[in-house]
VOGU-3710 file (C-alpha; in Angstrom, 3 decimals, decimal comma):
1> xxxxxxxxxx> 121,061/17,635/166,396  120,063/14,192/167,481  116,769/12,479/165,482  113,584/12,320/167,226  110,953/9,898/167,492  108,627/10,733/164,366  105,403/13,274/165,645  102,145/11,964/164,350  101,373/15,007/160,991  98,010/16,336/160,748
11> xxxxxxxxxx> 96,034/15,698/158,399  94,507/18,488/156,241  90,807/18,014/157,073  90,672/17,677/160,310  90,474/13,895/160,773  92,821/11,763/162,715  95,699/11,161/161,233  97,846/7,911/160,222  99,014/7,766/164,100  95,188/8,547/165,163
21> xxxxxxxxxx> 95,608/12,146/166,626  93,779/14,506/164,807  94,587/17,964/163,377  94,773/21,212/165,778  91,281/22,728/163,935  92,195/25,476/161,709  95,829/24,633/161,318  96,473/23,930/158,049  99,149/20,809/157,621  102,626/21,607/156,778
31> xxxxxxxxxx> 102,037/19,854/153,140  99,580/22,330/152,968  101,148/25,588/154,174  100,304/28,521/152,474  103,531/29,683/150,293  104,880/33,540/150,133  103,152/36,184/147,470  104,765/35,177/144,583  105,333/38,896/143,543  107,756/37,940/140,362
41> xxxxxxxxxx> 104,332/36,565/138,882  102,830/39,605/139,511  105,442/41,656/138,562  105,568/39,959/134,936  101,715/39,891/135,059  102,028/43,586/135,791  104,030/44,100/132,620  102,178/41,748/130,747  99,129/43,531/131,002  100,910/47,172/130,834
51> xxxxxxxxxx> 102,196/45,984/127,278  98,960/44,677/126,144  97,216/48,086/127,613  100,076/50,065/125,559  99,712/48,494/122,276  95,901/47,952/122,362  95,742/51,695/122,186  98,594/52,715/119,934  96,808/49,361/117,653  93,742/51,040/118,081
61> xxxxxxxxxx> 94,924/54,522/117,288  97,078/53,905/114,506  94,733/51,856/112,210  96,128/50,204/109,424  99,520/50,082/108,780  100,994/53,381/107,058  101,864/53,138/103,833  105,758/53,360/103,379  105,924/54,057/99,465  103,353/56,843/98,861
71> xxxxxxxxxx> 102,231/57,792/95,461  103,774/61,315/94,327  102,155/61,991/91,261  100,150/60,688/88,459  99,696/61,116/84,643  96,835/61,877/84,179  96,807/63,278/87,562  94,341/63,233/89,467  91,046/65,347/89,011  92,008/65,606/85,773
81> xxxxxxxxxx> 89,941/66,330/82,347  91,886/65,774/79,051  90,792/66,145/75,633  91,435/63,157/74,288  92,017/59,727/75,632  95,651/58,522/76,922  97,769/55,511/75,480  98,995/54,997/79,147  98,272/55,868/82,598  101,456/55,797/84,917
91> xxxxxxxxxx> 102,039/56,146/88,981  104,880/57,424/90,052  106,052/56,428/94,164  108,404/57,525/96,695  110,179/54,421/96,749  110,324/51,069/95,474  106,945/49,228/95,511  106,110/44,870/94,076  103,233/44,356/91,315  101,478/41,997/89,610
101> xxxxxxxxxx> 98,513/41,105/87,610  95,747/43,505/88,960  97,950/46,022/91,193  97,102/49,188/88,708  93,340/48,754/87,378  91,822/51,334/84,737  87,361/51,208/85,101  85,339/52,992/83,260  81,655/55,001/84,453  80,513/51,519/84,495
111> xxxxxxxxxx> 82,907/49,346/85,834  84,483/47,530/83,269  88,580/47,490/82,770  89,440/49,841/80,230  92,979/48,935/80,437  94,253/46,000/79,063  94,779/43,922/81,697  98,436/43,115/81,736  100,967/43,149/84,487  102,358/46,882/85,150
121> xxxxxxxxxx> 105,099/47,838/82,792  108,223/49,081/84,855  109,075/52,876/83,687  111,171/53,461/86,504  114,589/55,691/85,296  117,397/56,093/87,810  115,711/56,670/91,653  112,247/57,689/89,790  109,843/54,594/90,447  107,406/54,395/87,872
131> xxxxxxxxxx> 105,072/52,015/86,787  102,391/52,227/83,841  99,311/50,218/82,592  98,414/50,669/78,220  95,074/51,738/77,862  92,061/50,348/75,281  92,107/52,022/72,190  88,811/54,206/71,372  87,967/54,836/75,035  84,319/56,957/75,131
141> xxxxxxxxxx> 84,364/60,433/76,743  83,387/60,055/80,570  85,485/59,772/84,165  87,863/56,958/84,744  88,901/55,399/88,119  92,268/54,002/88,986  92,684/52,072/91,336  96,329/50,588/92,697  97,467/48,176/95,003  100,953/47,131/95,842
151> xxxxxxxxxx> 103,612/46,048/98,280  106,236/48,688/99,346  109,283/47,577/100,081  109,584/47,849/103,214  107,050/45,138/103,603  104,115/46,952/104,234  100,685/46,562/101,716  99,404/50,349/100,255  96,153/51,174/97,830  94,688/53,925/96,383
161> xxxxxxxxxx> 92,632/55,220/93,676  91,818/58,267/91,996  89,977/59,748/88,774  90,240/61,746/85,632  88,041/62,692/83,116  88,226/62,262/79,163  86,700/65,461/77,115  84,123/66,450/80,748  83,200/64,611/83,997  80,315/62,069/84,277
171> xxxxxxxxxx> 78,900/59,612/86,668  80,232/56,382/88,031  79,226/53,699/89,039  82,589/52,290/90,232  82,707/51,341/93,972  85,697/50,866/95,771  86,351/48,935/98,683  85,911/51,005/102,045  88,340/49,009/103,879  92,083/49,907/103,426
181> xxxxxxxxxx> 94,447/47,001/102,777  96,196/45,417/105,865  93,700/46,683/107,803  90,372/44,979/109,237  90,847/42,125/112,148  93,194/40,188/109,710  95,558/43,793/110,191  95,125/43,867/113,891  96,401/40,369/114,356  99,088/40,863/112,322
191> xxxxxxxxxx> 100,219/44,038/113,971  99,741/42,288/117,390  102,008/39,201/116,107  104,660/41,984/114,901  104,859/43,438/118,672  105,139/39,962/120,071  108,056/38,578/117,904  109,754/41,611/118,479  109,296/40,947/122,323  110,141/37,565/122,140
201> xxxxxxxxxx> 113,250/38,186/120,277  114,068/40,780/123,204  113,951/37,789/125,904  115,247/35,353/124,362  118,335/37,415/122,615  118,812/39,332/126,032  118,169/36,662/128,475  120,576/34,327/126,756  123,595/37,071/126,547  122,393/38,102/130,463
211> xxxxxxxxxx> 123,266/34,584/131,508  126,475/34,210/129,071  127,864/37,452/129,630  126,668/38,575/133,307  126,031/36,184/135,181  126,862/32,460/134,138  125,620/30,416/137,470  122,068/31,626/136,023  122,493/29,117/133,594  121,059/26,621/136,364
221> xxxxxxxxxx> 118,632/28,432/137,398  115,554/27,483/136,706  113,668/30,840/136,125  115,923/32,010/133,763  116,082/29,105/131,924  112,402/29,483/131,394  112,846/33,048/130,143  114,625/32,525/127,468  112,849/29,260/126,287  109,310/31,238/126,600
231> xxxxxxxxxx> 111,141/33,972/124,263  112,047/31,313/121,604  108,308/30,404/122,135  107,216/33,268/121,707  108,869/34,818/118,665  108,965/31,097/116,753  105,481/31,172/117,189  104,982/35,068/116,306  106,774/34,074/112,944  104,727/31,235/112,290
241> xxxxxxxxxx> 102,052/33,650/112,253  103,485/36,401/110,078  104,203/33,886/107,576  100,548/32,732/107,365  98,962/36,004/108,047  100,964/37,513/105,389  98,719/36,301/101,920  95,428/37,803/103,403  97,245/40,814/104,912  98,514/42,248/101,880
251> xxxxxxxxxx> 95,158/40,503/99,635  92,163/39,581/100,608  91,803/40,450/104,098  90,178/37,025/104,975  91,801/34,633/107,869  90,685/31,959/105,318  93,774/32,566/102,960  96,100/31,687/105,118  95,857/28,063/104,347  95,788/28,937/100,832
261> xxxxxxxxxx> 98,760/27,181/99,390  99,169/28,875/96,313  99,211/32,507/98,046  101,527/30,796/100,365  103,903/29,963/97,509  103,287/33,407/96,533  104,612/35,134/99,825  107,673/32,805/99,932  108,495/34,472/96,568  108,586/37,631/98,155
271> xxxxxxxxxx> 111,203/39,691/100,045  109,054/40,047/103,569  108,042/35,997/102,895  112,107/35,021/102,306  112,736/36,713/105,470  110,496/35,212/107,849  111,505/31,906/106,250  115,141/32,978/107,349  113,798/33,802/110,551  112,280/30,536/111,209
281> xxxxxxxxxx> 115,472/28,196/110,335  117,724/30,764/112,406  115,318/29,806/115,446  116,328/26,365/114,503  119,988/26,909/115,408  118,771/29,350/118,485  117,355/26,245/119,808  120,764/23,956/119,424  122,210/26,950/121,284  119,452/27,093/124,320
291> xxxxxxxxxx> 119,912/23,380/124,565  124,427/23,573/124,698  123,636/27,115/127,271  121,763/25,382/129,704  122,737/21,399/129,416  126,545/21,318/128,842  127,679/24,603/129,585  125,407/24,454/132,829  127,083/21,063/133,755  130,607/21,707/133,031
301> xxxxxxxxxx> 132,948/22,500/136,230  136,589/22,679/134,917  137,606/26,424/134,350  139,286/25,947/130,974  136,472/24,460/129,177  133,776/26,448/130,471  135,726/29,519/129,262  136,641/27,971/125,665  132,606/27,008/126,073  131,886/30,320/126,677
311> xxxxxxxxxx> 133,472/31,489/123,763  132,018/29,435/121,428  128,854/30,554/122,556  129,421/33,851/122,591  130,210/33,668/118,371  128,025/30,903/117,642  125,054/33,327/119,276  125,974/36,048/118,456  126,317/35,110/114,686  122,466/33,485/115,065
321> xxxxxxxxxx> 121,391/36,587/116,757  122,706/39,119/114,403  121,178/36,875/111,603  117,963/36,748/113,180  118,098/40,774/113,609  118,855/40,700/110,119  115,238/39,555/109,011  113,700/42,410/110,247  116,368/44,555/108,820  116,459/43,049/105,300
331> xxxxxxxxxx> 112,665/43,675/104,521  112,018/46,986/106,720  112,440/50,565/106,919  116,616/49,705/106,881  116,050/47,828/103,496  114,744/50,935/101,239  115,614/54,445/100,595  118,780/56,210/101,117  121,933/54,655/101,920  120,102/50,849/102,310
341> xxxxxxxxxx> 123,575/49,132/102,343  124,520/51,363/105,835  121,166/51,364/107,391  120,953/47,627/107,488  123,681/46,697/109,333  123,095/49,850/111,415  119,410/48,404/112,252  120,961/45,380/112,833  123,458/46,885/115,569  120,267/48,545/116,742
351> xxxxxxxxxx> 118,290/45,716/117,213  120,763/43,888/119,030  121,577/46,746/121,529  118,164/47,064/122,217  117,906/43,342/123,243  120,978/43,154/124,959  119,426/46,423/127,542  115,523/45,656/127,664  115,649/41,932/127,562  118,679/42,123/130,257
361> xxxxxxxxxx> 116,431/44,364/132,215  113,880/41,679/132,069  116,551/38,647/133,154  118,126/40,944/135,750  114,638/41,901/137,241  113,486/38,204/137,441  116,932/37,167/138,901  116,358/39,804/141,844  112,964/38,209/142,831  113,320/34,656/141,645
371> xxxxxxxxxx> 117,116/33,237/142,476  118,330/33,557/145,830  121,882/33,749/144,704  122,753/36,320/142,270  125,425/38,395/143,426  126,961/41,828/143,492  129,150/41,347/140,860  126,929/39,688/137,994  124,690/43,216/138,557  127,764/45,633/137,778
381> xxxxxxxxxx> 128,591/43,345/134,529  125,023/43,941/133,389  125,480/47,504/134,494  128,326/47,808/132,198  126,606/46,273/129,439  123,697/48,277/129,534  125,848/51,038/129,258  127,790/50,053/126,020  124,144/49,140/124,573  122,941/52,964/125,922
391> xxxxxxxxxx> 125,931/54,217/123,407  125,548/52,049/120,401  121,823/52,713/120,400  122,300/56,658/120,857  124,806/56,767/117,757  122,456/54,342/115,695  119,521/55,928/116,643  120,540/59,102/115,742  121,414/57,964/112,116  118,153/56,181/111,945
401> xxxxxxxxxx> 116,150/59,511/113,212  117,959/61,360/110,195  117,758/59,052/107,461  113,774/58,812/108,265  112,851/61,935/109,457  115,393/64,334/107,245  113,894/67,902/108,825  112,877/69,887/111,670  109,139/70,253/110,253  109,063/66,634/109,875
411> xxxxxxxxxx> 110,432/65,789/113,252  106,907/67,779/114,369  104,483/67,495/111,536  104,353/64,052/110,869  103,364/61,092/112,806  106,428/59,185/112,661  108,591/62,559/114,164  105,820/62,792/116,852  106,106/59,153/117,774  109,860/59,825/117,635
421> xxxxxxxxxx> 109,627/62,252/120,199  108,050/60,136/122,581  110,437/57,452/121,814  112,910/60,004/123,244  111,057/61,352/126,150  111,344/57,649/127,587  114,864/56,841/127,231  115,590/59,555/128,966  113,199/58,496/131,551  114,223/54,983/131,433
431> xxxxxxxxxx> 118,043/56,792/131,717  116,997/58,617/134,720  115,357/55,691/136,565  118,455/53,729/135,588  120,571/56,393/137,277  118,907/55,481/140,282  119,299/51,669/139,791  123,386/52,693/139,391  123,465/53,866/142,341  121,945/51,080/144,485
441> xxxxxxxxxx> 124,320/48,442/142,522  127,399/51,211/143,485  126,257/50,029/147,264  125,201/46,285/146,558  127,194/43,991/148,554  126,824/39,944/148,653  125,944/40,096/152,681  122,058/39,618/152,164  123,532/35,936/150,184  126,037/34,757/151,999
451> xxxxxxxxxx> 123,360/35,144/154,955  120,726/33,671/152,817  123,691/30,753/151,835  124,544/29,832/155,409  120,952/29,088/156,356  120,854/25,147/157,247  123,462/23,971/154,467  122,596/20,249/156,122  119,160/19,414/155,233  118,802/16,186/157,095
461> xxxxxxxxxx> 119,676/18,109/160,945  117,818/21,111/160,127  114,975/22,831/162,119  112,610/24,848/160,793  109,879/27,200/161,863  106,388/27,741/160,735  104,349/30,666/161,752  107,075/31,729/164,184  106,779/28,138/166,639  109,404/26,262/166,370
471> xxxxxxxxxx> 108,980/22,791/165,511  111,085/19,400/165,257  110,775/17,484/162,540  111,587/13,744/162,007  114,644/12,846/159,485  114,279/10,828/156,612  116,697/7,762/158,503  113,129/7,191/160,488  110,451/7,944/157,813  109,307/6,073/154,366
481> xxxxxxxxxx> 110,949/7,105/151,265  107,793/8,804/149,520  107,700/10,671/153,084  111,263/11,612/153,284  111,314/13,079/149,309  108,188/14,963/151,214  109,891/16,284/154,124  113,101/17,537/151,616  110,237/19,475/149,471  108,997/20,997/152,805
491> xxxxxxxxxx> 112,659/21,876/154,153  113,890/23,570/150,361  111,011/26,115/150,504  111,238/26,771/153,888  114,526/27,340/153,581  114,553/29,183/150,625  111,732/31,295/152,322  113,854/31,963/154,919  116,860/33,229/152,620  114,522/35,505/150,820
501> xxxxxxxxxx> 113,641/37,283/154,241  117,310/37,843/154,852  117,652/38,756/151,496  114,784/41,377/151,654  116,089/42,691/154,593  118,947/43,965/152,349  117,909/47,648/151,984  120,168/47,914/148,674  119,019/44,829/147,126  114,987/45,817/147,721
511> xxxxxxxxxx> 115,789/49,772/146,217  117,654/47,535/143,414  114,480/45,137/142,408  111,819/48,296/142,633  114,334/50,479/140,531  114,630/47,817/137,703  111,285/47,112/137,817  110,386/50,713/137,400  112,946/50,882/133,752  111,356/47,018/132,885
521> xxxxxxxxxx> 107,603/48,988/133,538  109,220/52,008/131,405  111,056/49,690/128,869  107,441/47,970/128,217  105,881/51,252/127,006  109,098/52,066/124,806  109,028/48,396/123,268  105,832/49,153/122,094  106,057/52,682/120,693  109,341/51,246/118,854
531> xxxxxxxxxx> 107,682/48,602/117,354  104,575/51,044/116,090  107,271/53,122/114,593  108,326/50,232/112,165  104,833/50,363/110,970  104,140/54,163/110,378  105,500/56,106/107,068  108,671/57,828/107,397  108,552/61,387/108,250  110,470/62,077/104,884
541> xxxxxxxxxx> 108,434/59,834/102,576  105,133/61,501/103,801  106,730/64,882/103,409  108,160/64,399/99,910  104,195/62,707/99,149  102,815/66,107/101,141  105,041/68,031/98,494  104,553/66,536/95,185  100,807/66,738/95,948  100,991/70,519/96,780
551> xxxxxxxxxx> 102,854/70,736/93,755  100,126/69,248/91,910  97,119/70,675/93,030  97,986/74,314/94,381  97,576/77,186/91,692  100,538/78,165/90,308  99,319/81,675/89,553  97,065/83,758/91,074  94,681/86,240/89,127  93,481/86,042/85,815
561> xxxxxxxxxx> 96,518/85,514/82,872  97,349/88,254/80,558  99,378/88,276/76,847  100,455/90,568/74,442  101,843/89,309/71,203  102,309/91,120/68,103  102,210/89,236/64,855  103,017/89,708/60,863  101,271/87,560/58,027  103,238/89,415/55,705
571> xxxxxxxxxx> 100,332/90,643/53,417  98,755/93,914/53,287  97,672/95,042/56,333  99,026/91,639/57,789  100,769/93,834/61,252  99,028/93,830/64,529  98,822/92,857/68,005  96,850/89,986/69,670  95,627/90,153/73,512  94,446/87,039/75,719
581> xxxxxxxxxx> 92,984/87,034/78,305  92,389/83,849/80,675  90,191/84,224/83,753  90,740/83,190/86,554  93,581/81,588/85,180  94,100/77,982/86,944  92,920/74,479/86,384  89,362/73,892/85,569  87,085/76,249/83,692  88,122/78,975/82,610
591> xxxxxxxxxx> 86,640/82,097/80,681  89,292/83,313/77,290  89,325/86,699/75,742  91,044/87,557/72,283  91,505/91,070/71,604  93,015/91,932/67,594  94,559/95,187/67,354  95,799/96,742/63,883  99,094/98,763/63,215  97,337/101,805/64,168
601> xxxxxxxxxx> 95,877/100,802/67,527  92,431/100,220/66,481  89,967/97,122/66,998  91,281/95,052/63,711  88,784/92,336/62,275  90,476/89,277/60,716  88,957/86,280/58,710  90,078/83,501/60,699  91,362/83,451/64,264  92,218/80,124/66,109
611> xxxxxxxxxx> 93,696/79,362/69,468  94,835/76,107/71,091  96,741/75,105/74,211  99,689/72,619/75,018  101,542/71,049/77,969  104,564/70,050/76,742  105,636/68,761/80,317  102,890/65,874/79,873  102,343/65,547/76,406  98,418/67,256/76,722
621> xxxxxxxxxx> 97,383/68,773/74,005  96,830/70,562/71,698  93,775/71,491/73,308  91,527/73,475/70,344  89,427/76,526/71,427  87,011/77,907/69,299  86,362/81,561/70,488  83,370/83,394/69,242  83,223/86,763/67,781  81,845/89,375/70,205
631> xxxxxxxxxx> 82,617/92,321/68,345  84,939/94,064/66,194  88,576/92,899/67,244  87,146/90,882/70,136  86,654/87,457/70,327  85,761/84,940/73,046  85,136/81,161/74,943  83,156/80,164/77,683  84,180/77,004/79,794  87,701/76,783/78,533
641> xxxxxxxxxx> 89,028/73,197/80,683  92,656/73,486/81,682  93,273/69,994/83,195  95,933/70,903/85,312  98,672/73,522/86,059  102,083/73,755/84,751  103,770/75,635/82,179  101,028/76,277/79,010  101,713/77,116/75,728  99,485/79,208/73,598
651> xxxxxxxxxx> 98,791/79,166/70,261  97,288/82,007/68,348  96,863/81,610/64,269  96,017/84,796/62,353  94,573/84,542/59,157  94,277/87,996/57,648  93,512/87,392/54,015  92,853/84,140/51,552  96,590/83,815/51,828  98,282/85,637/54,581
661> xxxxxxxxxx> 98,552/84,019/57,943  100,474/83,301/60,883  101,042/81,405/63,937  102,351/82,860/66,584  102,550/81,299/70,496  104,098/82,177/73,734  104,334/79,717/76,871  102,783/81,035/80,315  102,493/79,465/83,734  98,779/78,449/84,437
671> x> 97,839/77,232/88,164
//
């Protein structure tokens, strides 16, 4: 079309303009024109929120973090009463746990360290992990507290204390803190930081392989390019976090320590410190690899080296994003208990299939409302791919659910099985929506963008319409330069409105962007119940803890204990038969009964008669009793302590003359 004469613009209050005509009232100026609903912004504000909504109440629900190395047994266990004091006291845990100076603390009724103060000795033997603390010499009768705290080695803090008695029970004054470690505010902003790197490493891992893999045009687009820098954002700065969170969240529980360089120094010397470390350098080289994806690669034209490009992008990422996988893998649930050398590189398969379907569900949903050319074909690649990332994460979840779950009763008795469950229920949710997304990408033609691509392709004799009137607008040959760089701003999103109307009019492409945006809605809620999974105790660690404290505390035997046992000092009259019997016949008090019976099967006196009792299991004992004589051939002893159950031996000594006696014993299981 020919150029006009320029039209006198409107100015946006009213007044007259530069040409001196003023403003049709309550028209607002083209510069000024209100733009479309951005609904991508509210879409991602929509999952933004439903993320922060879903792990504010798992945060909230869960507490602190579950301990991942649980303590399954003690000696001297706990509750106990023992007659004389210990050398040692040892801890025995489920699975591999880090000490120092302080982690296992022995106080006395009044608070004072009655061990000796020394790092934990290391008794571990073969997959038992056991650590003990030497005791003060000369320790007074009374009840003793310990009191542990470690790191497990799956990165997570634990604590706990517990108390036993020397010769009875007695006050205490020891007072232990009421606040678990890693929890408190310092806890909660750790946990939150742990859900954020592992979204950011979903977005920026899955954006970046969306654009290399699916759909390599994206690589100019602007909205994607943001994606996956906000996701290097995002987890860098998640890490950051970690790393300085990580002193008071396994210490002190104070957000002052986390500019304390020497507990700084100390994290870096752990596993969980040497991984985010790793973590941050590998973001280093994720960077050089954002800048190459969307400077050269986006610039280069010739066929043959983009596709050499590609594939040196495609290694060279996927190398840094395997390694960065690997961090969470190395000092996680993947890094202890059975079979650690397959479960990490099975975690890190995970990790990476998990990325390469949510954080492509993310790209592909902000590539339906924010680019006006994706096409047809870069959908089916991404539906492929999410299929191949549907099958590595069934077979590597499934190992996973076994190695921490191990049973049926702790698939549905624990918390970690229960959460498990739910983690199910949605991928088959998210697999049924997706279903549905299938089958609008099985119909998706390019028609809405080729439409959308013919609009106006010359700028400068374009016409455009605003609120349905069509108007005429001058060309930048007859305007200043600051006005013609205004009038191309003003034609672009016009234009580009005008592609997305033809594009929404595509009935395939709209059920497309609300299908994926139902699994990205979906995939939000199951990104966050993963991530609270890494943080809750294995079904089988808190079964085998459940187990080996039922073994310790339930009564072995119920009813009171009875023995016969016949005996020969070898002097005159030496034969007879001694009868015990212990009531009720568990740990605690107890009431003992010695009956003597002679040769002939009547009540038989003796001179002496002494009894004492041994675990031989734990080295108690022997525990003297000193029964009192009720009557003729009867003897007995009030408030007989039995510290714990387990497999007693008794032993009965028979004097029956100056010279004649014997000792005689016989080993019966006491609860």
């Amino acid at each position: 079309m020919t150029a006009t004469a320029p039209r006198p613009r409107p100015s946006r209050t009213g007044q007259p303009s530069r040409t001196g005509r003023p403003s049709p009232a309550g028209r607002p100026s083209p510069t000024r024109r209100p733009s479309p609903i951005r609904r991508p912004f509210a879409a991602v504000a929509l999952l933004a929120a439903l993320f922060s909504l879903v792990s504010g109440l798992l945060l909230a629900g869960a507490g602190p973090a579950a301990a991942h190395a649980a303590l399954t047994g003690s000696d001297p266990q706990d509750g106990a009463v023992v007659a004389t004091a210990p050398k040692e006291v040892t801890l025995t845990f489920s699975e591999a746990i880090a000490v120092g100076d302080g982690s296992i603390r022995v106080l006395d009724p009044s608070s004072k360290r009655a061990d000796t103060g020394v790092e934990p000795k290391d008794l571990s033997d073969g997959s038992t992990v056991r650590y003990g603390v030497e005791l003060l010499p000369g320790l007074p009768d009374g009840t003793y507290t310990v009191a542990w705290q470690a790191i497990s080695a799956d990165s997570h803090p634990i604590s706990g204390a517990f108390t036993f008695s020397i010769g009875a029970p007695s006050e205490t004054t020891v007072a232990l803190p009421s606040e678990e470690v890693g929890g408190g505010a310092v806890g909660t902003v750790y946990g939150i930081a742990r859900y954020i790197a592992y979204a950011g490493f979903i977005l920026l891992v899955g954006g970046a392989a969306f654009v290399l893999g699916c759909w390599p045009r994206g690589a100019t687009a602007r909205p994607m390019q943001r994606l996956v820098v906000r996701g290097w954002i995002t987890l860098t700065a998640a890490t950051l976090a970690m790393l300085l969170l990580r002193n008071p969240y396994t210490g002190s529980g104070k957000f002052a320590d986390a500019f304390d360089l020497d507990g700084l120094q100390a994290v870096l010397d752990t596993k969980p410190g040497a991984a985010l470390v790793s973590r941050l350098l590998l973001l280093g080289a994720a960077a050089l690899f954002i800048a190459v994806l969307f400077g050269t690669y986006a610039r280069r034209e010739d066929a043959v080296e983009k596709r050499d490009l590609t594939f040196g992008l495609a290694v060279g990422g996927g190398v840094v994003a395997a390694g960065i996988a690997a961090t969470w893998a190395m000092s996680e649930h993947a890094s202890t208990g059975i079979q650690a050398g397959i479960a990490m590189p099975v975690d890190v398969l995970h990790l990476l299939a998990v990325a390469a379907w949510l954080g492509g569900l993310v790209s592909l949903l902000v590539a339906l409302y924010r680019t006006p050319d994706i096409g047809s074909e870069a959908v089916r690649r991404f539906s492929r791919v999410a299929f191949a990332s549907v099958l590595v994460l069934a077979a590597t979840g499934i190992y996973q659910s076994w190695r921490q779950v191990g049973s049926w009763s702790a698939l549905t008795g624990t918390r970690y099985g229960q959460l498990l469950i739910v983690k199910v229920a949605l991928i088959v949710l998210l697999l049924a929506v997706a279903w549905f997304s299938r089958r609008w990408t099985g119909q998706l033609t390019d028609a809405g963008t080729a439409s959308g691509a013919s609009v106006t392709s010359d700028p400068s004799k374009s016409s455009v319409t605003s609120e349905g009137a069509a108007e005429t607008v001058e060309t930048a040959d007859d305007v200043a330069p600051e006005r013609a760089a205004q009038l191309a701003r003003q034609r672009a999103a016009l234009t580009a409105t005008k592609k997305k109307r033809i594009r929404d009019a595509d009935a395939e492409r709209s059920g497309l962007r609300r299908s994926v945006l139902a699994e990205a809605a979906i995939a939000v809620v199951l990104l966050a119940v993963t991530t609270l999974l890494t943080s809750t105790e294995p079904g089988r660690t808190e079964e085998e803890a459940k187990g080996a404290s039922t073994a310790a505390t339930a009564p072995a035997a119920s009813g009171p204990v009875n023995l016969s046992m016949p005996f020969d000092t070898g002097g005159r009259n030496g034969k007879g038969t001694v009868r015990i019997d212990i009531d009720p016949g568990r740990s605690g008090a107890n009431e003992l009964h010695v009956w003597i019976d002679g040769s002939d099967g009547k009540p038989m006196d003796v001179p002496e008669l002494k009894v004492a009792l041994t675990l031989e299991a734990q080295e108690i004992g022997p525990l003297p009793v000193a029964p009192d004589r009720l009557a003729e051939g009867h003897w007995s002893a009030s408030n007989v302590q039995i510290p714990m159950a387990g497999e007693w031996k008794v032993d009965v000594t028979v004097r029956t003359s100056d010279i004649d006696q014997v000792t005689i014993d016989k080993t019966v299981k006491i609860g």
